[in-house]
C-alpha positions, 0 to 999 in steps of 0.5 A, a space after each residue: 500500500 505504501 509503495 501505491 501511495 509513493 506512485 501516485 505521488 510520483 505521478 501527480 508531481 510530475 504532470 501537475 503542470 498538466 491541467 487534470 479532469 476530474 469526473 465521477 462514475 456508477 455503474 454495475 458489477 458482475 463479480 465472482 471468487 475464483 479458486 480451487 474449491 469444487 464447485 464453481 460459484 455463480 456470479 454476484 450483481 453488485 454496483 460501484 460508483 466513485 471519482 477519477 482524475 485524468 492527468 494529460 501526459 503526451 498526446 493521447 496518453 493520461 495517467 488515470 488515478 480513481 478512488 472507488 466504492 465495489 459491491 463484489 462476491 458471489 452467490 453460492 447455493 442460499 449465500 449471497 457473499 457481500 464483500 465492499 471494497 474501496 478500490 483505488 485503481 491507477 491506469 495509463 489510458 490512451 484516448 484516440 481523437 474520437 473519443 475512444 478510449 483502452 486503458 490498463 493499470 494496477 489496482 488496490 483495494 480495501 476491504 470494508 465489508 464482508 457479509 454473508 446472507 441466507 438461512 443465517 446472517 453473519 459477519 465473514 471478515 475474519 474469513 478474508 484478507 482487508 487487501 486485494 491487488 489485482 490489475 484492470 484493462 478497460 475501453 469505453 468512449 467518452 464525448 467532448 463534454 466528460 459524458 462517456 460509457 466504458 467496461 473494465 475486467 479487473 483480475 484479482 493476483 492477491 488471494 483474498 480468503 484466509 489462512 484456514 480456507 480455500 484460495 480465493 481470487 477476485 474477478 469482476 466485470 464493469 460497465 460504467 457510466 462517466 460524467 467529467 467536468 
């Protein structure tokens, strides 16, 4: 976490000569654990919303940092898994004239809750890790005015699950709505 806070530093001191764009952006999850259990869990809808900033570099080049709220886990027979992340990734984004955008980055994220609901309701914290690493790579297109649609996979490196049970890695498909200003 620390070594991600250095970066970010790094890259805002050095392009802040740059005039960034700020916007914020919602949209929908599909998330699920993968791992080695035996049985494959289904997919969890969940939603995100947060904020980004997009630092010019050169040309069509930007350096992307966002500050997020996830809805991700899974559902399993009765459970439904709530896991809620502050996910923080940092993406280089190259956007064409067009207003076409790929982007890829690292991304950090923090665990705030974890619940899980069916035929009892309990608190699953103790069973996974406060941080998840993983990397995103995304597209979209955004218009002249800030407006724009993009989707992003995000691919958990980190296992999530604790010591005592089976690995555990995130992965959650995106689709987002952006408003910049």
């Amino acid at each position: 976490m620390k070594k991600l806070t250095v970066l970010i530093f790094i890259v805002f001191s050095t392009t802040m000569h740059a005039q960034p764009h700020f916007g914020l952006k919602a949209g929908g999850n599909l998330a699920a654990l993968r791992g080695n259990a035996g049985s494959q869990p289904a997919p969890r809808i969940g939603f995100h919303a947060g904020g980004f900033a997009a630092v010019p570099l050169a040309g069509g080049l930007h350096v992307v940092p966002e500050l997020q709220f996830s809805l991700q886990g899974n559902k399993q027979g009765p459970y439904l898994l709530n896991l809620g992340y502050i996910n923080m990734p940092l993406l280089l984004q190259y956007l064409t004239k067009g207003g076409f955008y790929v982007e890829v980055g690292p991304q950090a994220g923090l665990l705030v809750r974890a619940r899980l609901k069916g035929p009892v309701n309990q608190d699953a914290a103790a069973k996974f890790s406060s941080l998840d690493i993983g990397g995103c790579l995304g597209l979209g297109y955004k218009e002249k005015h800030g407006f724009g649609i993009g989707a992003r996979y995000i691919l958990g490196f980190s296992n999530i699950a604790a010591a005592n049970y089976a690995p555990a890695k995130n992965g959650v498909v995106q689709l987002s709505v952006l408003c910049g200003f």
